[in-house]
N, C-alpha and C positions, 0 to 999 in steps of 0.2 A: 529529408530524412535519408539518411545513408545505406548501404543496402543489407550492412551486418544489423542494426538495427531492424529495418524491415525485416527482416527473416527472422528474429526474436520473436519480436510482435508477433507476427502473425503466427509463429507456430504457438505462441505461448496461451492464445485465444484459440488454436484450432487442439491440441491440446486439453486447453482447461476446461470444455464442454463435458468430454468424455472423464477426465478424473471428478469433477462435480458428480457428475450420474451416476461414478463407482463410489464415489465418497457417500452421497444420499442414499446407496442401497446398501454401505454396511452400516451407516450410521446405526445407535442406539440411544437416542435421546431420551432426557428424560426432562419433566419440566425445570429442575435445578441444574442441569447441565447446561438446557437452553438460558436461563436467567444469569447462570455464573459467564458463560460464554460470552453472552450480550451483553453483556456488563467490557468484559474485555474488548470486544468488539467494538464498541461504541467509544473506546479509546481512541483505538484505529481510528475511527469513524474523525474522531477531534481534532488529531494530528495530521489526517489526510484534510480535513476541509480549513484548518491553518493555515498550511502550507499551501493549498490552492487559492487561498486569498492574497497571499504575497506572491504567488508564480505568473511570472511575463515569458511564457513559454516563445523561446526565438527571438525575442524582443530585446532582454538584455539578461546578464547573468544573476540570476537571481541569489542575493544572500542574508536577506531579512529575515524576520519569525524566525519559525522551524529551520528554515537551513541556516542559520547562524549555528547550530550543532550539528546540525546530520546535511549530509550534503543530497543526500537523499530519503526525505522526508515524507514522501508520497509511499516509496515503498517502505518504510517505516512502518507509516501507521495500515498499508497492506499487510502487513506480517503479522500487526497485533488483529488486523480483521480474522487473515488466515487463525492462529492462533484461537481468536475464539471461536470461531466452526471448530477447529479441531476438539477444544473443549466442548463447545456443545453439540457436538456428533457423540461423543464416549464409544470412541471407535478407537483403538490404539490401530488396526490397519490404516481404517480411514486417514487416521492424525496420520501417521506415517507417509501413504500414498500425496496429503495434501505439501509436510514437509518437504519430500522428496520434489515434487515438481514444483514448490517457490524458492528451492535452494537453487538449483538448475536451473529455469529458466530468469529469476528476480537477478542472479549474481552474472547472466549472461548480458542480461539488457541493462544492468547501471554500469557492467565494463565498457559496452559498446556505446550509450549515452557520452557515458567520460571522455571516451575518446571525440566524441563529434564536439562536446562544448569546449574540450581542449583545440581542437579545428577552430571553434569559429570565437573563443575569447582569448585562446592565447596566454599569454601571461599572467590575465589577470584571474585565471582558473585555474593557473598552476597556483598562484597567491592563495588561492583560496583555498585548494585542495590539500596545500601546505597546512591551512590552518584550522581545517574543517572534516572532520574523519568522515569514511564513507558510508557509513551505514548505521554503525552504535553510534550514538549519541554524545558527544561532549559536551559539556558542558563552561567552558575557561571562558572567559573574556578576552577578545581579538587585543591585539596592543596596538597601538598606535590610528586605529579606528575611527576616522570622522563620527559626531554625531546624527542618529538616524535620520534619512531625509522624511521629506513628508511624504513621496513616493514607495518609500520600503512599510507604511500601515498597512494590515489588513484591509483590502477591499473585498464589497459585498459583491460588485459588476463583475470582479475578477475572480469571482469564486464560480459565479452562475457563468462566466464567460468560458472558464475552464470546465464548465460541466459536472463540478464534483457532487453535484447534486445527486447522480446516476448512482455513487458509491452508496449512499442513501437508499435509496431505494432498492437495492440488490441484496441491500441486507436486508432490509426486511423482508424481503421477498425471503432470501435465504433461510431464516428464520422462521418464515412461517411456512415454508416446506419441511423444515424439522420439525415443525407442530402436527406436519402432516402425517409425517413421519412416522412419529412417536402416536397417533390416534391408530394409523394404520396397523404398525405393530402393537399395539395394546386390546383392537377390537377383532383382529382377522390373523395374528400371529404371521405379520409380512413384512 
């Protein structure tokens, strides 16, 4: 890992602790907020564990499933995760505060990614990047495209290998602190 990358990372996790805590204490949930939310979230949730079933992180350059449109796909469907907390917080601070830090740090770490898989594929990531937007979604058909190999299916090993399971479970975790949330303010006005 490179060392502009390193330094995303880790501040973007040293960081997101602290806006989490501010985002859960102005939240205002309400149970339709949470369900609408969840509902979006578990978008995310779809798009992120796609994409982690087709991802050979370092291995080779990944352009199956999901990154056949979005060259970044993980933080994708992290946007639609963020996105629903945002809606089910019904915090416009909150939403704002969450905005503000996956604009800044999401748009620092897929520049500095870019850069390292342009480092280590070359040409064939400039091809790609040619034909693959970075972030919104496309949708066109590549031209000239071999047929899929049998290596570019969703695998299940390579979902669980990549850990996306943890997105899983954070959300729900995430959600049912807004359940906490919204009892606490509703029985002690906190």
């Amino acid at each position: 890992m490179k060392e502009s990358r390193k330094f995303w990372a880790r501040w973007r996790v040293r960081i997101g602790y602290p806006v989490a805590v501010i985002y859960w204490v102005l939240a205002t949930p309400t149970r339709e907020s949470i369900l609408i939310g969840g509902i979006v979230a578990a978008l995310g949730l779809l798009i992120r564990g796609l994409a982690s079933g087709h991802l050979r992180k370092d291995e080779q350059l990944t352009t199956s499933g999901p990154y056949a449109c979005t060259r970044n796909p993980l933080y994708l469907g992290s946007a639609l995760l963020a996105a629903g907390f945002v809606i089910a917080g019904l915090s416009w601070i909150a939403g704002a505060l969450v905005a503000l830090y996956f604009t800044v740090f999401y748009n620092a770490v897929m520049r500095s990614e870019e850069r390292d898989l342009r480092e280590q594929f070359g040409a064939a990531f400039q091809e790609y990047a040619d034909r693959v937007p970075l972030f919104f979604p496309g949708f066109r058909v590549g031209k000239g495209e071999d047929s899929p190999r049998a290596d570019a299916q969703f695998s299940w090993p390579r979902y669980r290998r990549n850990c996306e399971y943890q997105a899983l479970i954070g959300t729900i975790a995430g959600l049912g602190s807004l359940f906490l949330r919204m009892w606490l303010r509703r029985h002690f006005g906190y």
